[in-house]
N, C-alpha and C positions, 0 to 999 in steps of 0.2 A: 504494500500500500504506500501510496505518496502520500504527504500530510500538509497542508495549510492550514496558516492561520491567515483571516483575512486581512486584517488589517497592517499583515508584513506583505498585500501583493496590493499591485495599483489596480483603479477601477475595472479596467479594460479586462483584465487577468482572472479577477471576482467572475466577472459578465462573462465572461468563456465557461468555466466552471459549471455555473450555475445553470447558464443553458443547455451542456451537455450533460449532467446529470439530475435535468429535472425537465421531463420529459416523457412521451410526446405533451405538448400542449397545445389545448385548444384554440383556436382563433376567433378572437372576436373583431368584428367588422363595424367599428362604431361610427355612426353616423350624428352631428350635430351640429347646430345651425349658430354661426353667433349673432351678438346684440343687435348685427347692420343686418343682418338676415342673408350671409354669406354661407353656404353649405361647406361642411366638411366631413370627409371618410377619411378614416386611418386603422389599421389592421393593429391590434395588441394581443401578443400569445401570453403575455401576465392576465388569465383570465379562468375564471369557474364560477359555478353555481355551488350556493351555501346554505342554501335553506328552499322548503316548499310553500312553508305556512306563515308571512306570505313569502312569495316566488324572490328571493335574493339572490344578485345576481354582484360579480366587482372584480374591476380588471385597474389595473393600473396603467394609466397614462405618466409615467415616468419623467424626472426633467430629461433634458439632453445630456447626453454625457459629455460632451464635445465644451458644454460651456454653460451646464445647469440653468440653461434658460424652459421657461415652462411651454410646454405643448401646446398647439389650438385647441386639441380636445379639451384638454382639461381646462383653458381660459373661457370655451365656450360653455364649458359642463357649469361651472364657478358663475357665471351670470346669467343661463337658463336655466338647470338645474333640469335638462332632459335629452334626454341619446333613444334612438335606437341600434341595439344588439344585433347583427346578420349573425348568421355561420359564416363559414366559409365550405364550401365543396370543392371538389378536384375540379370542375368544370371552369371554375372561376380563379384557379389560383394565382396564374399570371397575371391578371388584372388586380388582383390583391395586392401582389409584389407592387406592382404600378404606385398602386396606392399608397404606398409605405413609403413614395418618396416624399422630401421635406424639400413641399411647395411653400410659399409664403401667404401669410393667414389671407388676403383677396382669393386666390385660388383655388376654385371650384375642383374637388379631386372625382365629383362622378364623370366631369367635362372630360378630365385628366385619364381617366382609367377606364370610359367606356360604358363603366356599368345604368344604369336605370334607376333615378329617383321616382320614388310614386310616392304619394300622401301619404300620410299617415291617419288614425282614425281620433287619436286621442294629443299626441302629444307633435310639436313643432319640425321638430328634425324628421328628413325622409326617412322612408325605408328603401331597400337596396332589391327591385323585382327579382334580380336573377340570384339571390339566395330564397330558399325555400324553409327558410326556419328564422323568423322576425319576431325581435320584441319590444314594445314600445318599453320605453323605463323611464321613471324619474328617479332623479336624487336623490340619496337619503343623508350622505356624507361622504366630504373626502375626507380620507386620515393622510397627513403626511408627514414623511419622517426622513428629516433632514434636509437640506438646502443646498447638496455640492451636485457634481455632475453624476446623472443615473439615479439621483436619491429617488425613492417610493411615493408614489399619493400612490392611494389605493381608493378608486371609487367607487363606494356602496351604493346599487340602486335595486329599488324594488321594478319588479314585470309587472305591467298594468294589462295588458295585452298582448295576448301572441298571434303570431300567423304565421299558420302552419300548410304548404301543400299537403291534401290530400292523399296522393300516390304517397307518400312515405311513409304510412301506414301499413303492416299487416297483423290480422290477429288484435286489432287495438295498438299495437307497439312503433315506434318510429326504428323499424330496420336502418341497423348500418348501411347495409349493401344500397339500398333505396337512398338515402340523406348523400351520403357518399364523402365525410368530411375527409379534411387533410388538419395538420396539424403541424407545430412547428419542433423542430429539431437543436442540435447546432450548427452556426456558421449558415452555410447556403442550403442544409438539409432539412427539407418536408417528407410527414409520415404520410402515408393513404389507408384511412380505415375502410378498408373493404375487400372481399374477395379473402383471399387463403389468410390476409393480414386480421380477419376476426373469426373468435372460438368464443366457445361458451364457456362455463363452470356454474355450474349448481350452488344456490348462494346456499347458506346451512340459515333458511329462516324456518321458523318452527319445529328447525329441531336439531339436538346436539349429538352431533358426531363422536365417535368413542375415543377421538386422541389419539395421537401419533405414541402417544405412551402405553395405548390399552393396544396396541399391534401385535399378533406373534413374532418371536424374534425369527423364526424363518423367513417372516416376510421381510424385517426391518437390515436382515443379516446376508440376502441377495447381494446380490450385483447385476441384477435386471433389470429390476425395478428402479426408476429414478426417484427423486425428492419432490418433482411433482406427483408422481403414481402413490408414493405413499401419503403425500397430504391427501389426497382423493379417494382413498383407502381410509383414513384416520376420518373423513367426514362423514362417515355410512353411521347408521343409528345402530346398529346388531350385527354381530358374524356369526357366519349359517351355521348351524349343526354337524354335526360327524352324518345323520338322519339325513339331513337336506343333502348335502356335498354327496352321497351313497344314491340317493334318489338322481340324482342332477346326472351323476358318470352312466348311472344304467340308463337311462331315458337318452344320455348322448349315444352309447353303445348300441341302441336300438334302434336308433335312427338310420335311414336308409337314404343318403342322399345320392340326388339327381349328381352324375356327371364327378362323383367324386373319384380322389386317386389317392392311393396311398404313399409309403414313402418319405422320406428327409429331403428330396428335390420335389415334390408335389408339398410339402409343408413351407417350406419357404415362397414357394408362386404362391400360394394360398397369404401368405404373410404380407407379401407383398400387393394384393390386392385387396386386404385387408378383413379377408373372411375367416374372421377368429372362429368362429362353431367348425370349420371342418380343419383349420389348424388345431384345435382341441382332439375332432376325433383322430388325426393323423400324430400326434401327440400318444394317446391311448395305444396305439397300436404298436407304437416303436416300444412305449414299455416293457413289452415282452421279448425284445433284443439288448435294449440297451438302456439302464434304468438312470442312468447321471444324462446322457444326453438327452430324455427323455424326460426327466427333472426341469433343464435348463429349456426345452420348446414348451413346454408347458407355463411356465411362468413367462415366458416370452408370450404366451396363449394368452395370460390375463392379463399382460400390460395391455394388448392392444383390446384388448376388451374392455377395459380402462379406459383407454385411449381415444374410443369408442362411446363412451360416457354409459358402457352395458355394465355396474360395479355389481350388480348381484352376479351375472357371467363370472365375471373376471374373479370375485371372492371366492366362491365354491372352485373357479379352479386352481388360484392360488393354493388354497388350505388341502386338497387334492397334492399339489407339486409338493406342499411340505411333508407327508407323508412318506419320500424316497430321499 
C-alpha cells in the first residue's frame, strides 16, 4: 500500500486521488438560470441522492481550483435558489463533455452543447429534453467548506418534481439497460452502466443470512470458491439437510437429459456454457473413477450455480462435494 496524508500533497494531487478511488460516479447535468435570466448547464460527478422522504438530492459545484473563484452554478443556485437535475446517458455524453467547458457566465451552454431546453413545470431553470430522467429542485442549502482553490459547497436541494420517460420502465423499475447512464471515472475515463457492465445481488431484506462465520469449513477451506461465492453462500437463511442434499443427488441421478454427454471434456463444454444441472450430473459420474477430481468439478458445479444466483442448487451440491 502507498500512504498519504493530505495535507503533505498539493490540490491537484488530492483531486487525482480522490477521483480515482471514489468511483464510478454519477453525473449530474445541472441546469440554472441566473438573476438576468441567462441559462446555464454544467455536468458535476460530486453528486447523489440522500434521502426519499422528502426526495434529497446534493452535488457540489466546487470553487475553481485554478484560482478558487466560485462557479455560475453555484452564483446562480445562491440568488434563485433552483436547478434542475438531468442524468446523463451514453447517448449524450459528448455533449456533456461540451458542457463542462468554462464559458463565461453570458454564455448560453444549451447554444454551446447542442442539447434542448424545454420549460419546466414548477421551477425557472430549463430542463434538458434529451435526458430522460429530470428533476425540478429547489434549495434547501449550500454548506461550504473552505475558501482556497477546489474547496466544497455542497448543494442540498429537495425534488419537487420528476420527469421521467416512460420506456425506462419495466416491471415498475427504471432498468439500467433502458436509462443507459454513464458515469465518471479518473482523468479522461467514463463508466457505461449497461449491458455485461450490470448484475444483480439479492439484497438480504427480510431476512438474515447465516454468516460467513456459520459456513462449513469445507466450504470456507476450498480454493474454488471465491470471496464473492462465499458472501453469497453466508447470505442464505438455512443449509439443507444430509435428507434434502440425499433427495436432490437421487432426483439428479434420475434425470434423463435430452442430448446429454458424459465425461471431463463434455463437463467442461457444459461449464462453459454454463449448464450447471448437467455439469452436476457429469460430476456424479466421474465419482466412480476419480473421487479428488471429482470433489474439485463438483464444487466448480456450485460456484457456477452460485454464479447463476440458483444458491439452493449450488448448497446441496456444495455440502454433496464436502463429503469426498
Amino acid at each position: 500500500m502507498k500512504h498519504f496524508i493530505p495535507k503533505e500533497l498539493t490540490q491537484p494531487e488530492v483531486h487525482k486521488l480522490l477521483l480515482g478511488g471514489v468511483g464510478p460516479r454519477p453525473i449530474a447535468l445541472v441546469s440554472t438560470v441566473s438573476k438576468n435570466g441567462v441559462n446555464n448547464l454544467t455536468p458535476f460527478s460530486f453528486f447523489n441522492a440522500f434521502g426519499s422522504n422528502p426526495p434529497v438530492v446534493a452535488f457540489s459545484p466546487s470553487r475553481r481550483g485554478k484560482d478558487a473563484s466560485l462557479k455560475d452554478t453555484y452564483n446562480n443556485l445562491f440568488e434563485t435558489k433552483e436547478c434542475v437535475i438531468n442524468s446523463v446517458t451514453y447517448s449524450m455524453v459528448e455533449q456533456i463533455s461540451l458542457a463542462s467547458t468554462e464559458y463565461p457566465p453570458e454564455v448560453d451552454e444549451f447554444l454551446k452543447s447542442g442539447l434542448t431546453p424545454i420549460d419546466s413545470d414548477i421551477v425557472k431553470p430549463k430542463r434538458v429534453k434529451e435526458s430522460p430522467f429530470q428533476m425540478e429542485c429547489k434549495l434547501l442549502e449550500i454548506r461550504s467548506f473552505g475558501d482556497g482553490g477546489a474547496a466544497a459547497n455542497i448543494a442540498i436541494c429537495e425534488v419537487l418534481k420528476f420527469h421521467i420517460a416512460e420506456d425506462l420502465f419495466v416491471n415498475g423499475v427504471i432498468h439500467p439497460n433502458k436509462i443507459d447512464l454513464v458515469a465518471r471515472m479518473s482523468a479522461n475515463f467514463y463508466c457505461r452502466a449497461f449491458g455485461d457492465a450490470i448484475f444483480e445481488i439479492e439484497k438480504p431484506i427480510g431476512k438474515k443470512g447465516i454468516g460467513y462465520d456459520n459456513l462449513p469449513d469445507f466450504i470456507k477451506q476450498s480454493f474454488i470458491y471465491s470471496a464473492n461465492n462465499l458472501g453469497k453462500f453466508g447470505n442464505t437463511e438455512t443449509i439443507p439437510s444430509d435428507k434434502e442434499v440425499d433427495d436432490f443427488i437421487n432426483q439428479m441421478n434420475n434425470e434423463k437429459p435430452v442430448n446429454y454427454e458424459s465425461g471431463e471434456e463434455a463437463f467442461y463444454r457444459y461449464q462453459r456454457d454454463g449448464n450447471y444441472r448437467y455439469m452436476l450430473k457429469a460430476s456424479i459420474e466421474i465419482l466412480q473413477s476419480d473421487k479428488t477430481k471429482a470433489k474439485q468439478f463438483l464444487e466448480l458445479t456450485a460456484k457456477a450455480a452460485l454464479e447463476s444466483n440458483d444458491s439452493d442448487f449450488a448448497w446441496k451440491t456444495a455440502i454433496y462435494a464436502g463429503r469426498y
